[in-house]
C-alpha positions as CSV (number, residue, x, y, z in Angstrom):
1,X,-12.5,-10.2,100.9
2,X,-13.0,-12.0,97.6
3,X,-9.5,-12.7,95.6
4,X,-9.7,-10.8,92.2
5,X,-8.1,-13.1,89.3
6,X,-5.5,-11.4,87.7
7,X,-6.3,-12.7,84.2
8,X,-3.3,-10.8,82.6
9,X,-0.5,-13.0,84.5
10,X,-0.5,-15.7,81.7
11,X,-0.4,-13.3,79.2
12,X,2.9,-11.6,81.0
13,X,4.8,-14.6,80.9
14,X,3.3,-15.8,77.3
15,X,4.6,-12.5,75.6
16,X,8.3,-12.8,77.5
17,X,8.4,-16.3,76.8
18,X,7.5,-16.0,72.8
19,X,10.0,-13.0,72.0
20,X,13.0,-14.1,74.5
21,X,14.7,-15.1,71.7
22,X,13.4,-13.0,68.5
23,X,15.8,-10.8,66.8
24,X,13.2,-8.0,65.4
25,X,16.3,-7.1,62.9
26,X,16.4,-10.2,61.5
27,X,12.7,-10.2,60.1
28,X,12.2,-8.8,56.9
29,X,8.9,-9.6,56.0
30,X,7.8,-7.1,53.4
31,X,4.0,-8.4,53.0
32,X,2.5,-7.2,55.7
33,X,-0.4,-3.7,56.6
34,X,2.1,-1.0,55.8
35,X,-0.4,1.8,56.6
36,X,0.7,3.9,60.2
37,X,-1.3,2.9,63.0
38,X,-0.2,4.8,66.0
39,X,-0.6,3.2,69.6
40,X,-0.8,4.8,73.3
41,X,-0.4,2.2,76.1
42,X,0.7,2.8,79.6
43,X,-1.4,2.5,83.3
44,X,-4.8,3.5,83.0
45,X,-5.1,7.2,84.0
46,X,-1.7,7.8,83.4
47,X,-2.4,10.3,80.5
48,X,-3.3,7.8,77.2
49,X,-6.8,10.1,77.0
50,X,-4.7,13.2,77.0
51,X,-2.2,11.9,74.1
52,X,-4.9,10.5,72.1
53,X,-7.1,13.2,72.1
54,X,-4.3,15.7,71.7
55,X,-3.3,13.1,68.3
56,X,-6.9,13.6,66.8
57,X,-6.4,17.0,67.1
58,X,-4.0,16.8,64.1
59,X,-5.7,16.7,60.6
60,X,-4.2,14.1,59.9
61,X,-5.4,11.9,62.5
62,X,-8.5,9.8,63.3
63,X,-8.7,8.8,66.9
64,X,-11.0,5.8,67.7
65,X,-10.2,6.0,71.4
66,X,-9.7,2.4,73.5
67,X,-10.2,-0.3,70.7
68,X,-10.3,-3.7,71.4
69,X,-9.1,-5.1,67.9
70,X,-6.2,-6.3,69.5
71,X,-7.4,-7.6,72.7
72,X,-9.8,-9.9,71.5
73,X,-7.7,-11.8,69.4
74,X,-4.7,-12.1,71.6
75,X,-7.0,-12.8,75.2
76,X,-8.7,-16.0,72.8
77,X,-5.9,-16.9,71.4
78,X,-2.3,-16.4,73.4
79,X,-2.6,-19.5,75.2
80,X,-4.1,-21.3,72.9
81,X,-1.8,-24.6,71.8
82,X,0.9,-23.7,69.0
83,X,-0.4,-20.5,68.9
84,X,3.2,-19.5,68.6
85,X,4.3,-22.2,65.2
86,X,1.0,-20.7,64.1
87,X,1.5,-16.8,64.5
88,X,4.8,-16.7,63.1
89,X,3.8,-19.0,59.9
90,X,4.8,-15.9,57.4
91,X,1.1,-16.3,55.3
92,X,-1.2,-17.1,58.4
93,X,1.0,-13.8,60.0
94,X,0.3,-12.1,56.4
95,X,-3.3,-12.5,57.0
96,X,-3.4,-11.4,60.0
97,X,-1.6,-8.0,59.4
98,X,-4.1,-7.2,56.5
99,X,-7.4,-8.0,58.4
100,X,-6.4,-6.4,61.5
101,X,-5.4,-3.2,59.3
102,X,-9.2,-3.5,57.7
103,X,-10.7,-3.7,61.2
104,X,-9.1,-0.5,62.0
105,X,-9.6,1.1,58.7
106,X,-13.5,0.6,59.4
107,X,-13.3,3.3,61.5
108,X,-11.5,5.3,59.1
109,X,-9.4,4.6,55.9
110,X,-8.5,7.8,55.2
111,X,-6.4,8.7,58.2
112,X,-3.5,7.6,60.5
113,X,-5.3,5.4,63.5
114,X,-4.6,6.3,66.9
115,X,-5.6,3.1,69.3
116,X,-5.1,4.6,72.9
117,X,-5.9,1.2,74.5
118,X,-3.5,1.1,77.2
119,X,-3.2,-2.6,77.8
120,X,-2.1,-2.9,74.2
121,X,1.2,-2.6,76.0
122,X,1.0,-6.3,76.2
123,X,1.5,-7.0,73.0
124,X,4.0,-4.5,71.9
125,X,6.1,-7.4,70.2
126,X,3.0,-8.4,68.3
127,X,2.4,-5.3,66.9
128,X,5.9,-4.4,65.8
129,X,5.9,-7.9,63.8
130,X,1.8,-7.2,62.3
131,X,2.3,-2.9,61.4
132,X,6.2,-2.5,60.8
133,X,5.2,1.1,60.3
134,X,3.1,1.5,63.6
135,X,4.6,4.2,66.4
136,X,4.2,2.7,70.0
137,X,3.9,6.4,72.6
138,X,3.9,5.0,76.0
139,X,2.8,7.4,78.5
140,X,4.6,7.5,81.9
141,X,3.0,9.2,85.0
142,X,4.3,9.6,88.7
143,X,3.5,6.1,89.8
144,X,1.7,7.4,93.1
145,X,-0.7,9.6,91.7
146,X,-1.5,7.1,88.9
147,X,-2.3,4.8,91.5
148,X,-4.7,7.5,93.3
149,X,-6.4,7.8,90.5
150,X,-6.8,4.2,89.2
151,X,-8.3,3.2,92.7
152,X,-10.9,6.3,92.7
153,X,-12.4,5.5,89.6
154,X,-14.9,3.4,88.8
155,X,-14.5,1.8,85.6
156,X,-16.7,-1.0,84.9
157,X,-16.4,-4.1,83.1
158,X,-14.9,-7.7,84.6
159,X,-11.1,-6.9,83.2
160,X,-11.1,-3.9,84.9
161,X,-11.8,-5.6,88.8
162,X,-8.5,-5.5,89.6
163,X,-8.3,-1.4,89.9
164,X,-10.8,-1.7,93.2
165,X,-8.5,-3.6,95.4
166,X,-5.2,-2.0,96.5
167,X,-2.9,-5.2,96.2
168,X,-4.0,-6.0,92.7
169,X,-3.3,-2.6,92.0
170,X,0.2,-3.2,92.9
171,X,0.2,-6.6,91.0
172,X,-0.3,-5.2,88.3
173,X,1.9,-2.1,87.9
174,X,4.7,-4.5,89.1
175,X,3.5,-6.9,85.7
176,X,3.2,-3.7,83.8
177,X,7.1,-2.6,84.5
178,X,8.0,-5.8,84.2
179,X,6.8,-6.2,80.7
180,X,7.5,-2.6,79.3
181,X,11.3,-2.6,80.7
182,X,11.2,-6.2,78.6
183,X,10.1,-4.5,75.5
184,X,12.2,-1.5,75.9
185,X,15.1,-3.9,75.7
186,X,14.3,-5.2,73.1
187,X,13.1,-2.6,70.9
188,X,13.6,0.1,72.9
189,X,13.7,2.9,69.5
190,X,10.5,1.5,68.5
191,X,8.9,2.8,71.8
192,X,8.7,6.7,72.3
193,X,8.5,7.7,76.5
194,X,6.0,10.8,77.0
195,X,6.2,11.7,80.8
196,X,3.1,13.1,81.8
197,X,4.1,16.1,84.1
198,X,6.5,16.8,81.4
199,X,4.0,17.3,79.1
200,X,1.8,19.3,81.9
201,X,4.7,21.6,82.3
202,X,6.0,22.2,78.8
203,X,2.8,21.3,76.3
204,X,4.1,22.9,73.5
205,X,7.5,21.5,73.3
206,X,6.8,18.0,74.2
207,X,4.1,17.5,71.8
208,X,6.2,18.4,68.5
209,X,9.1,16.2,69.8
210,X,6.0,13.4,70.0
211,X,4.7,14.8,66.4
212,X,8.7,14.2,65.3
213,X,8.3,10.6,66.1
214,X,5.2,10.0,64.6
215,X,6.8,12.0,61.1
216,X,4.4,14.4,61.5
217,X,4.3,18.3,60.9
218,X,3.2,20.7,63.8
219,X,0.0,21.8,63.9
220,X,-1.6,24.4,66.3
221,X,-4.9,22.4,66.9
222,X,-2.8,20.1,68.8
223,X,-2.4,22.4,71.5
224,X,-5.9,23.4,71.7
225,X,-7.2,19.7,71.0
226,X,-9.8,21.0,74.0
227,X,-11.8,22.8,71.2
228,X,-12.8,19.3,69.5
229,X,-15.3,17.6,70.1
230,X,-13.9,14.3,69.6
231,X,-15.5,11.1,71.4
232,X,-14.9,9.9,74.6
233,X,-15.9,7.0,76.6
234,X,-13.1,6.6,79.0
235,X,-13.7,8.1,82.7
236,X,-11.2,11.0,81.8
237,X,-14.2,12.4,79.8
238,X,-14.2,15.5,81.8
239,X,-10.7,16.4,82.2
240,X,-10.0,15.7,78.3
241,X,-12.5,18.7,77.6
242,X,-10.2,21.1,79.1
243,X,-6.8,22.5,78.5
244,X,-3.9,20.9,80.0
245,X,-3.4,21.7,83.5
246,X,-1.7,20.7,86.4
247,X,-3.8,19.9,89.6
248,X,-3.3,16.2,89.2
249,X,0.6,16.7,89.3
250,X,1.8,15.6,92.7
251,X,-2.0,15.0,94.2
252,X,-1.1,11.7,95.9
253,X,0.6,13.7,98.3
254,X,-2.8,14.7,100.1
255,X,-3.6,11.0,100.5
256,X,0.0,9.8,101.3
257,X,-1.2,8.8,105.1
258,X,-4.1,6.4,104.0
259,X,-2.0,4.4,100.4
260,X,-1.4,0.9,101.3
261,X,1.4,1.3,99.1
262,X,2.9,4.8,99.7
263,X,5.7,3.6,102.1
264,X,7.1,0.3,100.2
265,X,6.9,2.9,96.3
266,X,9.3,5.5,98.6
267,X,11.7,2.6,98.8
268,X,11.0,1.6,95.1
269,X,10.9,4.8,93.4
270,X,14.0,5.8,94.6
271,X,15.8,2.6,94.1
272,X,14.8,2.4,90.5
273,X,15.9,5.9,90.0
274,X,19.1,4.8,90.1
275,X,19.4,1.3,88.5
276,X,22.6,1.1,87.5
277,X,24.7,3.1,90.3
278,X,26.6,2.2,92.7
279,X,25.7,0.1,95.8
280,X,26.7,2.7,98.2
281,X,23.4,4.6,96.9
282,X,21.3,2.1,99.1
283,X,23.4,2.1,101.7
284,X,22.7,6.0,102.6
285,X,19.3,5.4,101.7
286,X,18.8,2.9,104.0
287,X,21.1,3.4,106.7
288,X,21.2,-0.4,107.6
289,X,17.9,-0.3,108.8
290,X,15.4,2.3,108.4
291,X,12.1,2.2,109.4
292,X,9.0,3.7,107.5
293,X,5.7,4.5,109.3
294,X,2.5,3.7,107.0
295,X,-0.6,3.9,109.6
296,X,0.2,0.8,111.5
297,X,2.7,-1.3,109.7
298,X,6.7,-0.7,109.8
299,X,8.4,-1.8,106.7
300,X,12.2,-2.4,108.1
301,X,14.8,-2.2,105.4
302,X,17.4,-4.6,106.0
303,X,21.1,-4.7,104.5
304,X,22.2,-8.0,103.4
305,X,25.8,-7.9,102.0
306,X,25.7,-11.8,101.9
307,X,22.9,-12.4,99.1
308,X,23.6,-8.7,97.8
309,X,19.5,-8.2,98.4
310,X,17.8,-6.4,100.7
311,X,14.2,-6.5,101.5
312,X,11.1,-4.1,102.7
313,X,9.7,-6.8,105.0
314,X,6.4,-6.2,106.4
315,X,5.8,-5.4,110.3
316,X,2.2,-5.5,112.0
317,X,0.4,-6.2,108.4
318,X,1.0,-8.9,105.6
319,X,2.3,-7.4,102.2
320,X,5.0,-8.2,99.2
321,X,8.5,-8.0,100.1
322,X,10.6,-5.5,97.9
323,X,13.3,-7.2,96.7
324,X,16.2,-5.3,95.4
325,X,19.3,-6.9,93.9
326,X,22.7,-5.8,93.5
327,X,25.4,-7.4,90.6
328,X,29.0,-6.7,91.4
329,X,28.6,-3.6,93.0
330,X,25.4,-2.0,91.3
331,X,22.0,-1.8,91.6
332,X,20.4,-3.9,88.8
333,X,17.1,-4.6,89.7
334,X,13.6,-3.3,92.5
335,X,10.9,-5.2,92.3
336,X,8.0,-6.5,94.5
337,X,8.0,-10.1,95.3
């Protein structure tokens, strides 16, 4: 099987690298795009469609569905040398701000953007810095079933290789969390959470507490954004024609015998459902050692007190190891090594 490069890595470790340090706070640059701009980033198929197309619903919106104003710029240039002493020179960041705002203002100058590209999550930093008056809504599905559905679609296009292979898959959700609980830490108001089967189960109410955050009014035609006929070119096309409804809630189950990563995201779900507990959570989750059937590999779970991890270590097959680390007594950390 042919290795798929994972061309987002350096841009992971660019973005926490550049912003370790910045105090958002402390910049008050006043000269910059101060129209709203609102952005939807999460997984693909974990719901960005939905939000955005619910958005252009409002009057007040103009959806231009997955742009890639911001992705061609920062994939040319992130790595580039002193990209950093260059993008946060106050005039060449100046400039930037305003051309970016006319590149999206070509689609519409009239309305508030909505840019649902969901690998914008990359460059959450970068945007709060070039539109201080942007919204970020990041959209949060049950990681299993987003996984179904990323590796049943076919989406096309080199960037998007990655979703055909079920260990890249994983690769990159783990870069995904990684990044957004980075963000979220550091400008965690600035990001609103929508969860997906929250929004399935209570449309009405979850999308004027989204409408709040954006400072914008109710409007019925949100709720029955199904009667537009708004653009698409994403492969939720079909589903985004109808009203919301619930048959993708839960539908990994049906599958749960044949993910390579069903057994390992039990363990990890349910550790990082309660970061920040007590240690003695794990311990009656694990028993010491617990073994988890997943066709015909064994993931053994063993307690280390000494090193205060405790790993998912593969059996018959070759995978990540789940890492899990404990700080005086809590759980601080799950992730896939």
């Amino acid at each position: 099987m042919t290795k798929i490069h994972l061309y987002f890595v350096p841009g992971l470790a660019a973005s926490k690298e550049i912003f370790k340090n910045i105090d958002f706070n402390s910049i008050t640059n006043k000269n910059l795009y101060n129209k709203k701009i609102i952005f939807v980033v999460g997984l693909p198929r974990s719901g960005t469609t939905l939000i955005h197309q619910i958005l252009s619903a409002h009057s007040e919106i103009y959806g231009v569905g997955e742009s890639i104003v911001l992705n061609i710029y920062f994939y040319k240039n992130l790595l580039s040398e002193n990209f950093q002493n260059t993008f946060f020179n106050e005039s060449y960041l100046n400039e930037l701000s305003f051309k970016f705002g006319a590149d999206y203002e070509y689609f519409n100058n009239n309305k508030i953007i909505v840019d649902k590209a969901p690998s914008n999550f990359f460059w959450i930093g970068f945007i709060r810095l070039l539109f201080p008056n942007s919204k970020i809504i990041h959209v949060n599905r049950n990681i299993k079933d987003n996984c179904l559905s990323i590796y049943k679609n076919l989406f096309g296009g080199n960037r998007t290789d990655w979703t055909y292979n079920e260990k890249n898959i994983i690769k990159y959700i783990n870069i995904y969390r990684d990044l957004m609980q980075f963000w979220k830490n550091k400008i965690g108001n600035y990001i609103y959470e929508i969860k997906y089967e929250g929004l399935v189960e209570n449309k009405e109410v979850e999308i004027k507490k989204m409408l709040e955050f954006c400072n914008l009014n109710w409007q019925p035609d949100c709720l029955e954004f199904y009667k537009k006929k708004n653009p698409i070119k994403t492969v939720s096309i079909n589903q985004s024609r109808k009203p919301i409804y619930k048959d993708s809630v839960n539908k990994s189950k049906n599958y749960k015998d044949f993910l390579y990563y069903s057994a390992k995201e039990k363990i990890y779900e349910a550790c990082n459902d309660n970061i920040g507990t007590k240690w003695n959570f794990l311990l009656a989750f694990t028993h010491h050692s617990t073994e988890c059937s997943h066709q015909q590999a064994r993931y053994r779970c063993n307690h280390q007190h000494h090193n205060q991890h405790l790993h998912a270590q593969p059996g018959t097959t070759g995978s990540q190891q789940l890492k899990i680390t404990v700080a005086h007594g809590i759980l601080t950390s799950c992730e896939f090594e």
